[in-house]
Every structure is written in C-alpha cells, then in structure tokens.
MIKE-990135 format. One record per atom (N, C-alpha, C, O): x, y, z; residue number from 1; residue in three letters. Coordinates in Angstrom, 1 decimal. Example, Ala and Ser with C-alpha at 12.3 -4.5 7.8 and 13.67 -1.06 7.14 Angstrom:
2
<atom east="13.2" north="-5.7" up="7.8" pos="1" code="ALA"/>
<atom east="12.3" north="-4.5" up="7.8" pos="1" code="ALA"/>
<atom east="13.2" north="-3.3" up="7.8" pos="1" code="ALA"/>
<atom east="14.2" north="-3.3" up="8.5" pos="1" code="ALA"/>
<atom east="12.8" north="-2.2" up="7.1" pos="2" code="SER"/>
<atom east="13.7" north="-1.1" up="7.1" pos="2" code="SER"/>
<atom east="12.9" north="0.0" up="7.9" pos="2" code="SER"/>
<atom east="13.4" north="1.1" up="8.0" pos="2" code="SER"/>
//
This chain:
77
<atom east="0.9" north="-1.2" up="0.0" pos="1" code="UNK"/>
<atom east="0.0" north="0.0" up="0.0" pos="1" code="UNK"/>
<atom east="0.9" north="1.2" up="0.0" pos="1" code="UNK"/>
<atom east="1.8" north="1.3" up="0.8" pos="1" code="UNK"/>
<atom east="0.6" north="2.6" up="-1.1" pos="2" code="UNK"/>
<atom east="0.9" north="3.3" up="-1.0" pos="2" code="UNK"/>
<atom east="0.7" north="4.4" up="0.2" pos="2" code="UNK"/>
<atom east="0.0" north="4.0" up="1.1" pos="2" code="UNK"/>
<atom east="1.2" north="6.0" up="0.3" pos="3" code="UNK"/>
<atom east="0.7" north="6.8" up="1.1" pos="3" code="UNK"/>
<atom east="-0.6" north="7.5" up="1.0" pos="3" code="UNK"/>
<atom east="-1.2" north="8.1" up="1.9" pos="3" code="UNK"/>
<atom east="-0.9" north="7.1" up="-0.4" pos="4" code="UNK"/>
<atom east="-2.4" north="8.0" up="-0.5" pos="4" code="UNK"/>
<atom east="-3.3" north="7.1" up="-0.7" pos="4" code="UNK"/>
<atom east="-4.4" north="7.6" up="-1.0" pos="4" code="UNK"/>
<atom east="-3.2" north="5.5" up="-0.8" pos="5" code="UNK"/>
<atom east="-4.1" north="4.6" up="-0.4" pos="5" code="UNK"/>
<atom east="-4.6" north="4.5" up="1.0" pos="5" code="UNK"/>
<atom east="-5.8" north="4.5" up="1.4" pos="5" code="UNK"/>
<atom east="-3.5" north="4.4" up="1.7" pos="6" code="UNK"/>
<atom east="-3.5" north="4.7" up="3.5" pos="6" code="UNK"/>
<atom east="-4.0" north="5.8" up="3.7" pos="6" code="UNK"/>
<atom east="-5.0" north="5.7" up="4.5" pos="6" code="UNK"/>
<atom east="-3.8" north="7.3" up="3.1" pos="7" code="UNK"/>
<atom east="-4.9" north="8.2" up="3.2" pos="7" code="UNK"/>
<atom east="-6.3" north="8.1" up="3.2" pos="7" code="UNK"/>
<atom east="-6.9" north="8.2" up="4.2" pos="7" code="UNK"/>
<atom east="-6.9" north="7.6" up="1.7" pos="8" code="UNK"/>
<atom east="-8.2" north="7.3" up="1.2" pos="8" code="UNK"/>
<atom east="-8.7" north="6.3" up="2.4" pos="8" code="UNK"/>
<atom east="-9.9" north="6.3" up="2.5" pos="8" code="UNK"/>
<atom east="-8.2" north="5.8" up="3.0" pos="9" code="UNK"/>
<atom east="-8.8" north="5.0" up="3.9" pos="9" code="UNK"/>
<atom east="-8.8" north="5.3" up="5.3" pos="9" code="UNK"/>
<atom east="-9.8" north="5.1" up="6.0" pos="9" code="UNK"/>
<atom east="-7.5" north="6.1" up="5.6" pos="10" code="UNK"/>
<atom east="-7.7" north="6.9" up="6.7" pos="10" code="UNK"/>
<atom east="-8.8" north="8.1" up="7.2" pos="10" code="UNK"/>
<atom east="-9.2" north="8.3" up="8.3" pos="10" code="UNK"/>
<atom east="-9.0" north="8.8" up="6.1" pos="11" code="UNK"/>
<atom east="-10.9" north="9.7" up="5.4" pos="11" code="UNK"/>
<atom east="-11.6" north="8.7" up="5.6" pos="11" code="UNK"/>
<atom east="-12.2" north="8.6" up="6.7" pos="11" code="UNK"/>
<atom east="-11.9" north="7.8" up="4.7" pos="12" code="UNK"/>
<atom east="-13.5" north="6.8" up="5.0" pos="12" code="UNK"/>
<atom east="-13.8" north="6.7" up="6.2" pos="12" code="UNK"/>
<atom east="-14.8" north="7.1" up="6.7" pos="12" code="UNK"/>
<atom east="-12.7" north="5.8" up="6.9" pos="13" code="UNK"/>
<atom east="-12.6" north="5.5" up="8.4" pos="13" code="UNK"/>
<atom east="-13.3" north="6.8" up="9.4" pos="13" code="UNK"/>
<atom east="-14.3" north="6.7" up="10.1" pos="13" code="UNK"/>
<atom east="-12.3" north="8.0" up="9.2" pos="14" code="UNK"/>
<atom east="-13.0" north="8.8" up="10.0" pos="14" code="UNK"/>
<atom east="-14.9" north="9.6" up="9.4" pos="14" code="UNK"/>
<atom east="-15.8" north="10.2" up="9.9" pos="14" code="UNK"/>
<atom east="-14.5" north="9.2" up="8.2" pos="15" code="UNK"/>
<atom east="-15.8" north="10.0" up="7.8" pos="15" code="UNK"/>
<atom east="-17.3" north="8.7" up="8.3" pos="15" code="UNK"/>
<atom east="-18.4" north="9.2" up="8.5" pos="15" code="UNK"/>
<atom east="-17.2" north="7.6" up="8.5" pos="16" code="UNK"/>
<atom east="-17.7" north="6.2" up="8.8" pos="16" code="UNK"/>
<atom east="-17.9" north="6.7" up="10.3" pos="16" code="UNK"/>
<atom east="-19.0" north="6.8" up="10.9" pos="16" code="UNK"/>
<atom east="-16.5" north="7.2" up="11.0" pos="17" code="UNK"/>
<atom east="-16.7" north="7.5" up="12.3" pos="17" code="UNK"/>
<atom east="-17.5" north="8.3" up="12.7" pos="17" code="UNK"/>
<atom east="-18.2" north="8.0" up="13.7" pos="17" code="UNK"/>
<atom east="-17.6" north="9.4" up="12.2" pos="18" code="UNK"/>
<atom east="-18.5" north="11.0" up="12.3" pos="18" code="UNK"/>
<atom east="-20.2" north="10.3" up="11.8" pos="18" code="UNK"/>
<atom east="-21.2" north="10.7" up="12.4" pos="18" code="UNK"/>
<atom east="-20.1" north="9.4" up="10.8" pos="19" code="UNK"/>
<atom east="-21.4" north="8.9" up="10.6" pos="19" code="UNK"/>
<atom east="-22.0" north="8.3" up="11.4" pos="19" code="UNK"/>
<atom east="-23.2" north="8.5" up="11.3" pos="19" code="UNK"/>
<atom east="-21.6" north="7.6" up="12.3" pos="20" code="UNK"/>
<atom east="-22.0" north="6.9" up="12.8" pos="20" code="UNK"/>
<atom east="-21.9" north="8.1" up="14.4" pos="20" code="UNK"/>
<atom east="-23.0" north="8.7" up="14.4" pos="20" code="UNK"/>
<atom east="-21.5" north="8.5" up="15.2" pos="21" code="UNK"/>
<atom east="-22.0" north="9.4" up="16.0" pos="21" code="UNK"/>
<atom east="-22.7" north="10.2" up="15.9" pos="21" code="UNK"/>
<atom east="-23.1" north="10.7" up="17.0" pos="21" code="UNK"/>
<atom east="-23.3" north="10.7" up="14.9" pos="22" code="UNK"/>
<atom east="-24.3" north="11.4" up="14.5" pos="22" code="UNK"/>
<atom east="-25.7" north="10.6" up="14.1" pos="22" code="UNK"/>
<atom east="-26.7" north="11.2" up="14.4" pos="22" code="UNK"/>
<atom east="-25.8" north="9.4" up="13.6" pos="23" code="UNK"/>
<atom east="-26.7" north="8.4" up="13.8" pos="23" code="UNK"/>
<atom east="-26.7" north="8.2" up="15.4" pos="23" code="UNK"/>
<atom east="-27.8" north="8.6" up="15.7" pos="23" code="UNK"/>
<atom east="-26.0" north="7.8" up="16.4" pos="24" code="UNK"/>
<atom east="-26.2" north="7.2" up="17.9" pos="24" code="UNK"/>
<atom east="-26.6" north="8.7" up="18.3" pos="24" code="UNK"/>
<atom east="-27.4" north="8.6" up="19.2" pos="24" code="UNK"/>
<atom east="-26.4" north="9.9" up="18.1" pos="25" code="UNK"/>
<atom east="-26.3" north="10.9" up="18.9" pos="25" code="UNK"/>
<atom east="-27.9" north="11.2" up="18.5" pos="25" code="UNK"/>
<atom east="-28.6" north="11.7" up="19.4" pos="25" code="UNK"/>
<atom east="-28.3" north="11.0" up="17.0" pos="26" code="UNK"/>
<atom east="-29.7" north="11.3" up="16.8" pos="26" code="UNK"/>
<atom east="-30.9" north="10.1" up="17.8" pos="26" code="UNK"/>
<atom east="-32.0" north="10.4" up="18.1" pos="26" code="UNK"/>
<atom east="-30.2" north="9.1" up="18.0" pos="27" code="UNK"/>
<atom east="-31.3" north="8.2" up="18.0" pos="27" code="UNK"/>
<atom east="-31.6" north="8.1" up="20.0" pos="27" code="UNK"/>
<atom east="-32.5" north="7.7" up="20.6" pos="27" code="UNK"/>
<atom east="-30.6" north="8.7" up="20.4" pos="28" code="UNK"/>
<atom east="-30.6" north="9.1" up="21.6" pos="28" code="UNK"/>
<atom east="-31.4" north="10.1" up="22.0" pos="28" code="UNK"/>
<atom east="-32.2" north="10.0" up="22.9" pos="28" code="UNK"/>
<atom east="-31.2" north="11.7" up="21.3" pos="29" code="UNK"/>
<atom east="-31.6" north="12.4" up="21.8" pos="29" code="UNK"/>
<atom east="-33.5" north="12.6" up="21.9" pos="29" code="UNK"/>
<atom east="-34.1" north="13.6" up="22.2" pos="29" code="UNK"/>
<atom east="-34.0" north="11.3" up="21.7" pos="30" code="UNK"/>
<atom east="-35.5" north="11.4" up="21.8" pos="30" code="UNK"/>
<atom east="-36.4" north="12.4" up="21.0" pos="30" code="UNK"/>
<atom east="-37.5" north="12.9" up="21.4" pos="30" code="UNK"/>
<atom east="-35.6" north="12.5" up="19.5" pos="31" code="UNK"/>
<atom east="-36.3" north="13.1" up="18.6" pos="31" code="UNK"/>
<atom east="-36.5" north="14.8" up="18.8" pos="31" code="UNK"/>
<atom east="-37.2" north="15.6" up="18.2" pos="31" code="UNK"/>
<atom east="-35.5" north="14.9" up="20.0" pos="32" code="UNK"/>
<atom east="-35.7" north="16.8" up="20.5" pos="32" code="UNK"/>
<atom east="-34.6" north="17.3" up="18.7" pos="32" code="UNK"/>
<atom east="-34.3" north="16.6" up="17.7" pos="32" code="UNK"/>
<atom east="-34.5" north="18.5" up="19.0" pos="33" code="UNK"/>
<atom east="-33.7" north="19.1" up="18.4" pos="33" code="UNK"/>
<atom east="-33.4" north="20.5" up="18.7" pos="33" code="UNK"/>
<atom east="-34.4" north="21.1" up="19.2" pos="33" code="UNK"/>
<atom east="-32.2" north="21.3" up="18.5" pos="34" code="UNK"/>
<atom east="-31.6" north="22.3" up="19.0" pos="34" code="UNK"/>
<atom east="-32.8" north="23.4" up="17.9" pos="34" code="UNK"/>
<atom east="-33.1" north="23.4" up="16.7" pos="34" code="UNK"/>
<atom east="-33.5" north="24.4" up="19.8" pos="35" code="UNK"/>
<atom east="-34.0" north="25.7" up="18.8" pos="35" code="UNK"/>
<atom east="-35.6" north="25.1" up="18.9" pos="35" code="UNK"/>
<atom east="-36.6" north="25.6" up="18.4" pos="35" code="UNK"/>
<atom east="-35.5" north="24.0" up="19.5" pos="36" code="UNK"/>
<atom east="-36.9" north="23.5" up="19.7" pos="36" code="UNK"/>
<atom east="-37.4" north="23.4" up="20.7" pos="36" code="UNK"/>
<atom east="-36.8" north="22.7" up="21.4" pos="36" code="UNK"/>
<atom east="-39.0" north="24.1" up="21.5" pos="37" code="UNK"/>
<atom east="-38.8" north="23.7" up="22.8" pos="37" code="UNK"/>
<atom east="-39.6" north="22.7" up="23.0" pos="37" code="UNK"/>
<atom east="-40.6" north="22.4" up="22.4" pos="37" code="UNK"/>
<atom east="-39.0" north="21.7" up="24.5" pos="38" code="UNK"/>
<atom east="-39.8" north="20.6" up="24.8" pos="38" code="UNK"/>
<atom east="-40.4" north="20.7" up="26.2" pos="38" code="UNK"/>
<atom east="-40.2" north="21.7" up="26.8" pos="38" code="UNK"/>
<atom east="-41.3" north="19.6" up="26.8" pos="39" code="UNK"/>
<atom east="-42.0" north="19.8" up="28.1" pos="39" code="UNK"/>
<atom east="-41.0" north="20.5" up="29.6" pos="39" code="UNK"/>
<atom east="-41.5" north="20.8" up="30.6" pos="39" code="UNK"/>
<atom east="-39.6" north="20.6" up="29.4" pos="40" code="UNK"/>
<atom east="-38.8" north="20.6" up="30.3" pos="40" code="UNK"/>
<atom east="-38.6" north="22.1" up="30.3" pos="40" code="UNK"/>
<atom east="-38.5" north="22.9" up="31.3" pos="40" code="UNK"/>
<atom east="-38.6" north="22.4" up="28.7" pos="41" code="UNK"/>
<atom east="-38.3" north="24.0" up="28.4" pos="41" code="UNK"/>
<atom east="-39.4" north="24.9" up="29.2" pos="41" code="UNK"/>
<atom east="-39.2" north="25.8" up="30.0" pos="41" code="UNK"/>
<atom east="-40.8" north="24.6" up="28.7" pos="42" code="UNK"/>
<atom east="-41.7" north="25.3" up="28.8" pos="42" code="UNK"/>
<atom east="-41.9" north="25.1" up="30.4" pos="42" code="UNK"/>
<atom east="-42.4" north="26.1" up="31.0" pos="42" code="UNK"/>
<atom east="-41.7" north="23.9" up="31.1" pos="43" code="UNK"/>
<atom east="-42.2" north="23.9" up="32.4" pos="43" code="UNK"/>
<atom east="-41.0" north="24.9" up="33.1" pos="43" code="UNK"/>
<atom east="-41.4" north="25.3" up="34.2" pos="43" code="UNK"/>
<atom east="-39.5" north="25.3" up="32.8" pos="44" code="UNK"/>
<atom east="-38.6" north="26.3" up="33.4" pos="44" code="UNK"/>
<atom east="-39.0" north="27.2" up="32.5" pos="44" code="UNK"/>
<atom east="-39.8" north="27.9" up="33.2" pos="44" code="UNK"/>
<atom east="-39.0" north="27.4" up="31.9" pos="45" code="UNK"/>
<atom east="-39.7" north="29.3" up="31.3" pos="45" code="UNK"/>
<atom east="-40.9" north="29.9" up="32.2" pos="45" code="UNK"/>
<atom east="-40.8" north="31.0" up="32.8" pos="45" code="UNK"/>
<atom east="-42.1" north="28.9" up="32.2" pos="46" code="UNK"/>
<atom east="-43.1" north="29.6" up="33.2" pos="46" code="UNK"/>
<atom east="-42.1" north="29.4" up="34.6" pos="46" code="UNK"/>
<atom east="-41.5" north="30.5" up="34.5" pos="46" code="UNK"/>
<atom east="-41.8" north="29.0" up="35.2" pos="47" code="UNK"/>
<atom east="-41.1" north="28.9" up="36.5" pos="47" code="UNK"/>
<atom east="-40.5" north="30.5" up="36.2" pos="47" code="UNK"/>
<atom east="-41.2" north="31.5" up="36.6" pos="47" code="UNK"/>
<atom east="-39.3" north="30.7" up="35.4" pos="48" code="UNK"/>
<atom east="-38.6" north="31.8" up="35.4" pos="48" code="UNK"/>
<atom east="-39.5" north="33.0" up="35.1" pos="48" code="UNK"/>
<atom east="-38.9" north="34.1" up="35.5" pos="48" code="UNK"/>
<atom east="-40.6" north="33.2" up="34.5" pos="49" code="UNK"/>
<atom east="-41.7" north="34.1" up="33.9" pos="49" code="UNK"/>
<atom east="-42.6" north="34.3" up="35.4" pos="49" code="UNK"/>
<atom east="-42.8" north="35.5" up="35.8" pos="49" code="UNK"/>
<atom east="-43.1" north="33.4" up="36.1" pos="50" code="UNK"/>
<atom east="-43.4" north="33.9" up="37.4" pos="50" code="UNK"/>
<atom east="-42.7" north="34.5" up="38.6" pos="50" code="UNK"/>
<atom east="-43.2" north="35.4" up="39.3" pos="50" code="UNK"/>
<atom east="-41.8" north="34.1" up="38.7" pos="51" code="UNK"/>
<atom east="-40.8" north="34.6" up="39.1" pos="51" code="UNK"/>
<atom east="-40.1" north="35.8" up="38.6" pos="51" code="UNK"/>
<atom east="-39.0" north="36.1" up="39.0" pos="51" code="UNK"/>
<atom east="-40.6" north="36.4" up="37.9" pos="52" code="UNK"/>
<atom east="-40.1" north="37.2" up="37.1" pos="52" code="UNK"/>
<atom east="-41.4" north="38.9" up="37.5" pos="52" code="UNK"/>
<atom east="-41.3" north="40.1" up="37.7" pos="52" code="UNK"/>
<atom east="-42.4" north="38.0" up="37.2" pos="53" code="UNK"/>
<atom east="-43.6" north="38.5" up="38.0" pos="53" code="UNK"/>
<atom east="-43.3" north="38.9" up="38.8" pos="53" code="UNK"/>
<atom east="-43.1" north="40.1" up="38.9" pos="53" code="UNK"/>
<atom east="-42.9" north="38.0" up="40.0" pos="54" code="UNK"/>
<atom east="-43.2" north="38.8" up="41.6" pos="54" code="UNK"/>
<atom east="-42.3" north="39.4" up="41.8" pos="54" code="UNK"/>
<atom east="-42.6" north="40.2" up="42.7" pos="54" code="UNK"/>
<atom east="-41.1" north="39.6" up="41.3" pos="55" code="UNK"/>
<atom east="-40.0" north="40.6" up="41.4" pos="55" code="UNK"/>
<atom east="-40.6" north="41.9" up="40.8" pos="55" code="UNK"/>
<atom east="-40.3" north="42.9" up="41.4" pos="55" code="UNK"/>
<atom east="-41.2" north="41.9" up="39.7" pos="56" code="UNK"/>
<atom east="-41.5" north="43.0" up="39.3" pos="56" code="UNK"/>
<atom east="-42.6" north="43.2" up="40.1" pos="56" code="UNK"/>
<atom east="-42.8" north="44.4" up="40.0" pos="56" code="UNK"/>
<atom east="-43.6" north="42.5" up="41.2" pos="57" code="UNK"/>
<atom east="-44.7" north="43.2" up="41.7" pos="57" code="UNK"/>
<atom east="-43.7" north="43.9" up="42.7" pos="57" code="UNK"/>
<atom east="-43.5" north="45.1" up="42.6" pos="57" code="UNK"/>
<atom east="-43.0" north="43.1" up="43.7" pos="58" code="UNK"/>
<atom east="-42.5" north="43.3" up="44.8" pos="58" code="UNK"/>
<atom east="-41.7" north="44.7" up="44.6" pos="58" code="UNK"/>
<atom east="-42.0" north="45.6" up="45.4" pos="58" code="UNK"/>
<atom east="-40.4" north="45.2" up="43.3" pos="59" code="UNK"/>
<atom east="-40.2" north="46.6" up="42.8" pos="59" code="UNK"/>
<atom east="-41.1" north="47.4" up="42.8" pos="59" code="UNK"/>
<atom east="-40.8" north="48.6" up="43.1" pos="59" code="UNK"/>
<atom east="-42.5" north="46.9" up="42.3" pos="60" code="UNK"/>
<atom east="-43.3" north="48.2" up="42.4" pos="60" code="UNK"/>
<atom east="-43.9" north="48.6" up="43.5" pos="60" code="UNK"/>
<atom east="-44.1" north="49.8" up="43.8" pos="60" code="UNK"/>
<atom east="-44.2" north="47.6" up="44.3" pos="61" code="UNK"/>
<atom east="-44.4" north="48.0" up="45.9" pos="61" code="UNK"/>
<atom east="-43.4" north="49.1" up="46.4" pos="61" code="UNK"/>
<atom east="-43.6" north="50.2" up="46.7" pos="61" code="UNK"/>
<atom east="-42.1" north="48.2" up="46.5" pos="62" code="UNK"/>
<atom east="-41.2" north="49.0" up="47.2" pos="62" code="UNK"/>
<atom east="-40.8" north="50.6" up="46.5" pos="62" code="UNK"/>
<atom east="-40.1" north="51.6" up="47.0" pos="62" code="UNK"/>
<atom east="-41.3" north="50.5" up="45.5" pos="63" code="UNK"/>
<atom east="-41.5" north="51.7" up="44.7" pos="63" code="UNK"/>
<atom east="-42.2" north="52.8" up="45.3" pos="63" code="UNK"/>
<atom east="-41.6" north="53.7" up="45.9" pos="63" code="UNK"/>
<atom east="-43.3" north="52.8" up="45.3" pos="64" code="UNK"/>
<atom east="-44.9" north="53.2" up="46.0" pos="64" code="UNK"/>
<atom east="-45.1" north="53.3" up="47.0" pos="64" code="UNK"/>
<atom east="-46.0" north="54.0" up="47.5" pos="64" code="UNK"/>
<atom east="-43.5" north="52.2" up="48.1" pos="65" code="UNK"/>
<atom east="-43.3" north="53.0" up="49.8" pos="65" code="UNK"/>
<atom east="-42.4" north="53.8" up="49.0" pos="65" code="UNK"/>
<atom east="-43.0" north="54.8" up="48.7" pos="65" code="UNK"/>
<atom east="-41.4" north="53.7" up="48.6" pos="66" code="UNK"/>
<atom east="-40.9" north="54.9" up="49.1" pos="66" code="UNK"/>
<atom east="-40.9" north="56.4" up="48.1" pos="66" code="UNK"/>
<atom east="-40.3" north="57.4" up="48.1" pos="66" code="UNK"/>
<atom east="-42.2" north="55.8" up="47.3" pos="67" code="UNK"/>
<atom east="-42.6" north="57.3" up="46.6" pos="67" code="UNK"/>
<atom east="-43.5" north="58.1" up="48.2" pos="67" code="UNK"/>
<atom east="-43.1" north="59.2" up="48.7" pos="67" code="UNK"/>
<atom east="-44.5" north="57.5" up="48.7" pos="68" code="UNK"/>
<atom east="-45.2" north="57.5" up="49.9" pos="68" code="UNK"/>
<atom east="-44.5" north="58.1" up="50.7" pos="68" code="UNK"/>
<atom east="-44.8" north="59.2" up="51.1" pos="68" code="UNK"/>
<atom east="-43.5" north="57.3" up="51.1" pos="69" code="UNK"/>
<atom east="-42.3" north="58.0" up="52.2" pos="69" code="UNK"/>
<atom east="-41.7" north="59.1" up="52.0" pos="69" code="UNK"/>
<atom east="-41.6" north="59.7" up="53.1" pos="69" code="UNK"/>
<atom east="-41.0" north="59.8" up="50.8" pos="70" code="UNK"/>
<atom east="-41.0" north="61.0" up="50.2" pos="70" code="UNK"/>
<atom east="-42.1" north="62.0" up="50.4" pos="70" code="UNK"/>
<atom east="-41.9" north="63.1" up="51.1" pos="70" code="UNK"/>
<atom east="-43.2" north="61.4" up="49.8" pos="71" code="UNK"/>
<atom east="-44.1" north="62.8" up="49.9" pos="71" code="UNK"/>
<atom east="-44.4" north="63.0" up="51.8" pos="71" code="UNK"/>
<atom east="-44.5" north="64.2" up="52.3" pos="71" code="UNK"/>
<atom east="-44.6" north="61.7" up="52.6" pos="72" code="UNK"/>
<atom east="-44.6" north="61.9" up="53.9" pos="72" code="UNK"/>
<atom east="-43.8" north="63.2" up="54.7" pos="72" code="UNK"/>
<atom east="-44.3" north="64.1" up="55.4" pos="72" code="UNK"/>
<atom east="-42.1" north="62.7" up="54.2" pos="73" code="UNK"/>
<atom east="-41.0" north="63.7" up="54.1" pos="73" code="UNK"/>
<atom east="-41.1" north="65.2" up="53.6" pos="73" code="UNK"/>
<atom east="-40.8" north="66.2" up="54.1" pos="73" code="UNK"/>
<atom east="-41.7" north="64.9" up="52.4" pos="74" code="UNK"/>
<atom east="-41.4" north="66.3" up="52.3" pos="74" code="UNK"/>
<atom east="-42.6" north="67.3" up="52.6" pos="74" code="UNK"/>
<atom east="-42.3" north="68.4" up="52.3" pos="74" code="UNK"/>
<atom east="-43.8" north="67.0" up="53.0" pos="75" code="UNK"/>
<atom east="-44.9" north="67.5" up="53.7" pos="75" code="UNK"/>
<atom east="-44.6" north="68.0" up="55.1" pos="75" code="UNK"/>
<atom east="-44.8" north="69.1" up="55.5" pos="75" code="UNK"/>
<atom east="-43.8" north="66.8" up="56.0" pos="76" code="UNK"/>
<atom east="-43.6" north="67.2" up="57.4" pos="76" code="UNK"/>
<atom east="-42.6" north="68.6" up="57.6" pos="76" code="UNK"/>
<atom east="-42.8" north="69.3" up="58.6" pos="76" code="UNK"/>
<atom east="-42.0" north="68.7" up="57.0" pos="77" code="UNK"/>
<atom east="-40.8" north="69.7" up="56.7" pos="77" code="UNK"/>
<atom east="-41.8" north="71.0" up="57.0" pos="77" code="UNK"/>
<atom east="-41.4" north="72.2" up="56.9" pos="77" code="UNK"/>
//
C-alpha cells in the first residue's frame, strides 16, 4: 500500500466514524432538536416568567413605599 491509499482509507474510516455518532447521537436524543422547545423547556420558562412577575410586583411596591415616604418627608418639613 501506498501513502495516499492509506490516506483514502484513513478519510473513510473517519468520515464512517462521524457517521456513525451522529446516527447514535440522533437516535438518543429522543427526537428533541436544538432551537426546539420541549416539556422541560416550557415547564422552566413559566417557572422563570413567574418569578419574574413577583420581582416585578415586589419593585413596584417597594417603589410606591418609598414614593409614599417622600411625599410623607417632604410634607412634614
């Protein structure tokens, strides 16, 4: 065997290799795909989205004391 026989075969081999982890990597991932969402995604989005809520309620409260407390302040004066 020459060097670029051993080449030609050294390519198939790895291109065989890449084929084949990409077949086992498809057949594992349970049909999801990147950029897709699934039950796991949407059940942490609402999690982070409510949570996202009460921080914004809780800001506006603490907003509204101390706009409150201001005008308190600057009335007593």
């Amino acid at each position: 065997m020459n060097g670029v026989t051993i080449g030609v075969l050294l390519l198939v081999a790895i291109a065989v290799g890449v084929v084949l982890v990409v077949v086992v990597v498809r057949k594992e991932n349970g049909g999801r795909e990147a950029g897709h969402p699934d039950a796991v995604t949407d059940e942490v989005l609402g999690g982070v989205l409510a949570e996202l809520r009460k921080w914004q309620a809780e800001a506006a409260h603490w907003k509204a004391t101390a706009e409150r407390l201001q005008r308190e302040l600057d009335h007593g004066d």
